[in-house]
C-alpha positions as CSV (number, residue, x, y, z in Angstrom):
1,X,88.6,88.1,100.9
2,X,87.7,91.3,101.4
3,X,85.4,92.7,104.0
4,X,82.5,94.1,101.5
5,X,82.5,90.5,100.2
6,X,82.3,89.0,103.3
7,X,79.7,91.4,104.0
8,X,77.9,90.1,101.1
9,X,78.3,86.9,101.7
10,X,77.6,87.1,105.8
11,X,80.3,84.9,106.3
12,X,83.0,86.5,109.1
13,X,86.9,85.3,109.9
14,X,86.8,81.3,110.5
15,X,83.4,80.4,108.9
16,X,84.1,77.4,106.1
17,X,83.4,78.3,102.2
18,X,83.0,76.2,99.6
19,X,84.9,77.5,96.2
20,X,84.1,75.3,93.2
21,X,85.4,75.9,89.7
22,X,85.3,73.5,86.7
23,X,83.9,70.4,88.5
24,X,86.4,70.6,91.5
25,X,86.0,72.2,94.7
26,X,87.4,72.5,97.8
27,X,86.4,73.9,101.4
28,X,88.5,76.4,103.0
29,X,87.8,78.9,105.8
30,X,87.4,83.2,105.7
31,X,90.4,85.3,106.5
32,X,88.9,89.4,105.8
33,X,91.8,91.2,104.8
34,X,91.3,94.7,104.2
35,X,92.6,96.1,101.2
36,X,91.9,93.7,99.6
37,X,89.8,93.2,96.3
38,X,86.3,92.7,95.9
39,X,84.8,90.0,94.3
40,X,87.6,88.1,94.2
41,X,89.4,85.4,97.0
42,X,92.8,84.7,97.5
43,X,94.2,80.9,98.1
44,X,97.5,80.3,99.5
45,X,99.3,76.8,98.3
46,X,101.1,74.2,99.7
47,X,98.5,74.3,102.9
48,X,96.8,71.2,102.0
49,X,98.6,67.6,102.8
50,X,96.6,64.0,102.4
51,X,100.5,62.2,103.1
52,X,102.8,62.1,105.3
53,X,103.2,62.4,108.8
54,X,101.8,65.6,109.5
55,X,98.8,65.3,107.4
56,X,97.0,65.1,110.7
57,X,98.1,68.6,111.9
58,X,98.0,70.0,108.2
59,X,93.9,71.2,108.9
60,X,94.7,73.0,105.5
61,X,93.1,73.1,102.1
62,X,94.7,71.8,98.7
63,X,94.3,74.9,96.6
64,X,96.0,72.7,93.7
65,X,92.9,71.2,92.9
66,X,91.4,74.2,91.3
67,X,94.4,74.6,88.9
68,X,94.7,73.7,85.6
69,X,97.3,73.9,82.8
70,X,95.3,76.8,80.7
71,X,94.8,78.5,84.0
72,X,97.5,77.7,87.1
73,X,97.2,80.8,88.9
74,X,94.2,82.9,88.2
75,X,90.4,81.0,87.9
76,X,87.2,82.8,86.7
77,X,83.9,82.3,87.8
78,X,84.1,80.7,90.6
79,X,81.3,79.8,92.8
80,X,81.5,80.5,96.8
81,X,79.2,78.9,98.7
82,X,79.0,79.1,102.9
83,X,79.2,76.1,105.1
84,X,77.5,75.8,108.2
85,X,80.7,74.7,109.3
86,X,84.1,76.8,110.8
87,X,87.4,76.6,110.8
88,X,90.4,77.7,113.7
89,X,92.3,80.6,112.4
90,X,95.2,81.0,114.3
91,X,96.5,84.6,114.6
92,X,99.3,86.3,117.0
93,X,98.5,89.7,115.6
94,X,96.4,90.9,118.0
95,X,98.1,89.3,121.2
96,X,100.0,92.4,122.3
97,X,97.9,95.1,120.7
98,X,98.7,98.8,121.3
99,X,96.7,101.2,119.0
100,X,95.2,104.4,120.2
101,X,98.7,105.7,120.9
102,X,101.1,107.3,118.2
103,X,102.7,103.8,117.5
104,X,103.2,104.0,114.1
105,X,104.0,108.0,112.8
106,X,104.0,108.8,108.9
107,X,103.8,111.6,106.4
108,X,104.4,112.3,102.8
109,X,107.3,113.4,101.4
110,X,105.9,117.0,101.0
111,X,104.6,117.3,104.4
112,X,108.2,115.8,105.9
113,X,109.4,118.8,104.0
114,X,107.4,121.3,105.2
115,X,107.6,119.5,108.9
116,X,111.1,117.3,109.3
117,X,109.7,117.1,113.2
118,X,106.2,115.8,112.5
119,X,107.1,112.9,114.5
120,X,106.7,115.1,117.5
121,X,103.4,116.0,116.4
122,X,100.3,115.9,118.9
123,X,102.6,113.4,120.9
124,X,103.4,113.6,124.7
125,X,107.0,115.1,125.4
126,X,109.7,112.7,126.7
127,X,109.9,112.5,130.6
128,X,113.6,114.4,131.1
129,X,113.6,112.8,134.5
130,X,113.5,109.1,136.1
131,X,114.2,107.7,139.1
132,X,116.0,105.1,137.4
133,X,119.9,105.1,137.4
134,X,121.4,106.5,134.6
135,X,124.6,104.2,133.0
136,X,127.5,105.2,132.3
137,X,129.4,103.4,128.8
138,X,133.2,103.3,128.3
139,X,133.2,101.1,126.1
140,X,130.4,99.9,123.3
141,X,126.9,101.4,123.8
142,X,124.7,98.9,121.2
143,X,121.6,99.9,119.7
144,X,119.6,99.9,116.6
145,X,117.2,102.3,114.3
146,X,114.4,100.6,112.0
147,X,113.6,102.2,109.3
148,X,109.8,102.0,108.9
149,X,109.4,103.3,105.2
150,X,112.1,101.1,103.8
151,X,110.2,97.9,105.9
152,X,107.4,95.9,103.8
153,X,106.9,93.3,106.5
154,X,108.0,90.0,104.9
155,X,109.4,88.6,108.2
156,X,112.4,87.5,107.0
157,X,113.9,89.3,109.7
158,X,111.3,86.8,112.5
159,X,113.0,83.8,110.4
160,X,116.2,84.5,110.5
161,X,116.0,85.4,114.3
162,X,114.5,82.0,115.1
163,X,117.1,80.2,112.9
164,X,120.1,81.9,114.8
165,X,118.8,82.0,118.1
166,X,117.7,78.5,118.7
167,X,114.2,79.4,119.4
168,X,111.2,76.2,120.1
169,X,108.2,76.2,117.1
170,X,105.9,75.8,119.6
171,X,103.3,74.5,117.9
172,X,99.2,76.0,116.8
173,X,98.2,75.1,120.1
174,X,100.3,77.1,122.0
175,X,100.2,79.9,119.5
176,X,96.5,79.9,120.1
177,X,97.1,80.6,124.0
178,X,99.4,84.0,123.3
179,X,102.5,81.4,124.1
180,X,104.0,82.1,121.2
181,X,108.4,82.2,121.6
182,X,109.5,84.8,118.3
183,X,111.7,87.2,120.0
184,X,110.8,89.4,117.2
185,X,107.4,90.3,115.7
186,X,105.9,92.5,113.0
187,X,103.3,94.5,114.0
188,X,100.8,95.2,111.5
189,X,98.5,98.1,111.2
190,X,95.9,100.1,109.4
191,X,94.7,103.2,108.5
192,X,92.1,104.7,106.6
193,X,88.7,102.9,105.0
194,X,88.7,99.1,104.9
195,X,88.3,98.9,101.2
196,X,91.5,101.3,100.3
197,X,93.5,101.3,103.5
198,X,97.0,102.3,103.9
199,X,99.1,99.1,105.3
200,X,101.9,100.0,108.2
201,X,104.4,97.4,109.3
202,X,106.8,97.9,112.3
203,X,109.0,95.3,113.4
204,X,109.3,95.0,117.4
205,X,112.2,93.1,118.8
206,X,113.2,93.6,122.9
207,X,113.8,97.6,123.2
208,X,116.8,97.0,125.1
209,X,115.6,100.4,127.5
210,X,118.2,102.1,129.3
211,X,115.5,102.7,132.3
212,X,114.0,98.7,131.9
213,X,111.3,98.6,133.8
214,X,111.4,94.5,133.4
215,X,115.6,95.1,135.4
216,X,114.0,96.2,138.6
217,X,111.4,93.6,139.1
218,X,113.0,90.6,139.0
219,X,113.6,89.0,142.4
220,X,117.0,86.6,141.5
221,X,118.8,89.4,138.8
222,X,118.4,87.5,136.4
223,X,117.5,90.1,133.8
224,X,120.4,92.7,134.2
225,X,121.9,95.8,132.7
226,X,125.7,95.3,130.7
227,X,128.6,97.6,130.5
228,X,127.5,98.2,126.8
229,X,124.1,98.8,127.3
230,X,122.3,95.4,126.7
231,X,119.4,94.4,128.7
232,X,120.5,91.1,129.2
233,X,118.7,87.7,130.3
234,X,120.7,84.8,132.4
235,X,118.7,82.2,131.7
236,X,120.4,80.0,135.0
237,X,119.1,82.2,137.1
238,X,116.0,82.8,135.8
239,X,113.2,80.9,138.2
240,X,110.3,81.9,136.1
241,X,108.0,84.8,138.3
242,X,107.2,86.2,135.1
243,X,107.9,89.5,136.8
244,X,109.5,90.8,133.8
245,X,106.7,90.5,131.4
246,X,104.3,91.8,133.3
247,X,106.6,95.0,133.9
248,X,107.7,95.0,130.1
249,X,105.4,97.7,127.9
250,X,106.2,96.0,124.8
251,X,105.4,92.4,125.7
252,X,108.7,91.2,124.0
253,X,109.9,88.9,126.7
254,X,109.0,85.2,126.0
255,X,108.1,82.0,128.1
256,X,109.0,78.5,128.2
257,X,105.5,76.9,129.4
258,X,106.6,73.3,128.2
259,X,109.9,71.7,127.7
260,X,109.9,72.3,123.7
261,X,113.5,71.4,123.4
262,X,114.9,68.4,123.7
263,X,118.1,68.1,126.1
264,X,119.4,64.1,126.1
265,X,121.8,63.8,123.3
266,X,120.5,60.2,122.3
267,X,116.9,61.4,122.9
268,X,117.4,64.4,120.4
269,X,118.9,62.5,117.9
270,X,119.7,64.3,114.3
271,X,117.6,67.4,115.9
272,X,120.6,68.5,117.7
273,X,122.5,69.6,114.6
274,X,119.9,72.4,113.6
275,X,120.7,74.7,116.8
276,X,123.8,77.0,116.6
277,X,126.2,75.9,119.1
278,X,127.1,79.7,120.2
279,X,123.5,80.0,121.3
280,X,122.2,78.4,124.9
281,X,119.1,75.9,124.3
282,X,116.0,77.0,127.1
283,X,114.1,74.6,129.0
284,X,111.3,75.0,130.7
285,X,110.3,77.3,133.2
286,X,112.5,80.0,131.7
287,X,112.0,83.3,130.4
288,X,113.9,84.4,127.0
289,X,113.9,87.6,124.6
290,X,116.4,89.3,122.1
291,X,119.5,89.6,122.7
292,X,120.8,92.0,120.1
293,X,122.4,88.3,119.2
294,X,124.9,88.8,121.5
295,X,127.0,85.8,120.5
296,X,127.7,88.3,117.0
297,X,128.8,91.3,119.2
298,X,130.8,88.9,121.4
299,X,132.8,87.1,118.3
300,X,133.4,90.2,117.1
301,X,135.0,91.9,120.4
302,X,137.1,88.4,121.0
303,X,138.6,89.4,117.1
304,X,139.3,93.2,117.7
305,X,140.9,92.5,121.0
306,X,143.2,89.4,119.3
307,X,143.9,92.4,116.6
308,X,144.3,95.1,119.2
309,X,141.9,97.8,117.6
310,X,138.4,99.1,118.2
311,X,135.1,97.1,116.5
312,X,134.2,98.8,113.3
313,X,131.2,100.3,112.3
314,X,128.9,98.0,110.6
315,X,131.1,95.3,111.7
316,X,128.4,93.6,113.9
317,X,125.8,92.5,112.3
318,X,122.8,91.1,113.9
319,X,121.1,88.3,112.3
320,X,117.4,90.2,111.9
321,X,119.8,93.3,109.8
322,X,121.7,90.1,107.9
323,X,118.3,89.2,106.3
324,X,116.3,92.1,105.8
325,X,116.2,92.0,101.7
326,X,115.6,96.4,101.9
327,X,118.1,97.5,104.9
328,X,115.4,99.2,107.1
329,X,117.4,97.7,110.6
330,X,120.9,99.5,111.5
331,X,122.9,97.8,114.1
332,X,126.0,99.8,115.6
333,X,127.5,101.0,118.8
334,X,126.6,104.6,119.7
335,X,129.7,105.9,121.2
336,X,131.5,104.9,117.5
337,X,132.9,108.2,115.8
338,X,130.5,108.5,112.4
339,X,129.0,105.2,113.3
340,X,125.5,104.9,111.2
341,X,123.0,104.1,114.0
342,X,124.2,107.3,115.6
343,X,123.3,109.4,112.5
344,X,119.7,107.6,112.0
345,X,118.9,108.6,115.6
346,X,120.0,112.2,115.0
347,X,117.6,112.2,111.9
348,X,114.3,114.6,112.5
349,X,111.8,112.2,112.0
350,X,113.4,109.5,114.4
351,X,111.3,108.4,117.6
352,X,111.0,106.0,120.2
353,X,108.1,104.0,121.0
354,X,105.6,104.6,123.6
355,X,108.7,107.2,124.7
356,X,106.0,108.5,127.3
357,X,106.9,105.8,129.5
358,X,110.2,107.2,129.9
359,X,111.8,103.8,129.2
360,X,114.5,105.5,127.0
361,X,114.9,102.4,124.4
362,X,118.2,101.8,122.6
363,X,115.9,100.4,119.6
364,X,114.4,103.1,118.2
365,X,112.2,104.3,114.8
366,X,112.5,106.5,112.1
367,X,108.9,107.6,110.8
368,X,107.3,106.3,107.6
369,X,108.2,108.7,104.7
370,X,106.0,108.4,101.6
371,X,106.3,109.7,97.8
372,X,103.2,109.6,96.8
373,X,103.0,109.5,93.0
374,X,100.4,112.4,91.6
375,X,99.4,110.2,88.6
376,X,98.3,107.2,91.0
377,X,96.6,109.1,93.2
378,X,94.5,111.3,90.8
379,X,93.4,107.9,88.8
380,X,95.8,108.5,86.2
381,X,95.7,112.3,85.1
382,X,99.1,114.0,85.1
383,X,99.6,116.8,87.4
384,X,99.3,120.2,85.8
């Protein structure tokens, strides 16, 4: 619901409502989503189990009971009524939160005209200088640009990552405790009043930095630079300091607390057929992050050295770019002649996050463009 309906009702994120419409009712607890519309709530199905074997971790509410054949997805006049009671909420959202710094960086369509550099706007310069080594690429040099105004945050791309990479569902619980294993997340965030806000999603797998501060901290190597510019994780080295975390600005690396995979073949059963064999299952006590799927850049190398020619463009295809239903992520290898990714990093309006750090990422932004439509936003009167 929305926040002045909440405010109304004095009920805040958790707290248990009652909704009843023609003689049925069920109890469900507050999510305030700004944006939203007043006066009205919004009830996800398919939430609510009373079968089944997970009917005792469902916690959810069956929204099916307030539909009916003359009205299946929109009911009038319902009554909301507060419980005493409240509900856990589980959110990852705010787990590695970074506003107050120029995260997300938009403009209109006009103003991009006017300014194709705004990106560079009332931000701090890029460091030119680092202590760090600088690598040297003979070969492949990976990286990626996302597009910020063609992504709407559906998450496919967080789906299709776990799906490929083998990666543990760990679980409410853990999810609860900032344990949560995605190696990609979308970051959501807003701007402007609650009631009208404008909504800003930006996807944030590992930055693959070409200064990693997570590289130099670890006390076994097992988080290394590549020949083609990966910041790679060897997961049989890996003793589990944590170092790397800690040193990482983006909070993308990801720990095994608990064994969630299981390893004895007769133990595992049918389970075993889910993971993709080109893709190492983690136990516990290890750490794990994107890889820029490198099983996809390696299949692909193995082919254009059986064929004796270079890896094309576009050829490599990360599974995160594979799903994305608008194109906003562009994979490609940086020292290919016309390659795409190089030409979305040439773009004006293309940044890096918290670039002050000087961590020089290989996955890098291009600023939120919008074309705001006159008629919308002057309620309907035509400009002129």
């Amino acid at each position: 619901m929305s926040p002045a309906t909440s405010g109304r009702l004095q009920v805040e994120n958790g707290r248990v409502v009652n909704i009843a419409s023609n003689g049925m009712d069920i109890d469900a607890p507050v999510w305030i989503m700004p944006g939203h519309p007043d006066d009205t709530v919004t009830l996800a199905l398919g939430f609510g189990r009373k079968l089944g074997s997970v009917a005792a971790l469902a916690d959810g509410h069956d929204a099916y009971r307030l539909r009916s054949p003359e009205a299946p997805w929109i009911v009038d006049g319902a009554m909301i009524t507060p419980r005493d009671s409240s509900a856990r909420v589980i959110t990852t959202q705010h787990h590695q939160a970074m506003e107050g710094r120029a995260i997300v960086r938009h403009a209109s369509l006009d103003a991009f005209r006017k300014n194709p550099h705004f990106v560079r706007d009332g931000v701090p310069p890029t460091p030119s200088e680092s202590l760090y080594p600088d690598w040297q690429y003979s070969q492949e040099a990976w990286a990626m640009s996302i597009d910020q105004s063609a992504c709407i945050g559906c998450m496919a791309c967080v789906s299709a990552c776990q799906a490929e990479n083998n990666i543990a569902t760990v679980g409410p619980d853990e999810s609860a405790l900032g344990h949560e294993m995605h190696w990609l997340r979308i970051d959501r965030y807003y701007s402007g009043p609650p009631d009208d806000p404008e909504v800003f999603f930006q996807p944030v797998p590992c930055m693959h930095c070409e200064k990693a501060p997570c590289e130099v901290v670890c006390p076994v190597n097992a988080t290394t630079h590549t020949h083609d510019g990966l910041n790679a994780q060897v997961y049989n080295r890996c003793i589990g300091t944590r170092y790397c975390s800690q040193n990482c600005p983006y909070k993308v690396r990801r720990f095994n607390f608990l064994d969630f995979q299981e390893f004895d073949k007769d133990a595992a059963g049918p389970e075993q057929a889910v993971h993709n064999p080109d893709v190492s299952v983690r136990s516990r006590g290890v750490m794990e992050k994107c890889t820029y799927c490198v099983q996809r850049i390696s299949e692909k190398r193995i082919k254009a050295q059986t064929e004796n020619r270079a890896i094309a463009d576009g050829e490599v295809v990360t599974a995160c770019q594979q799903a994305c239903p608008t194109q906003a992520i562009v994979f490609g290898d940086l020292n290919g002649k016309g390659a795409r990714v190089a030409q979305e990093k040439a773009a004006p309006h293309h940044y890096a996050l918290l670039e002050e750090l000087n961590t020089r990422p290989r996955t890098t932004y291009l600023g939120k463009i919008k074309n705001i439509n006159g008629r919308l936003s002057s309620g309907g009167k035509a400009d002129g």
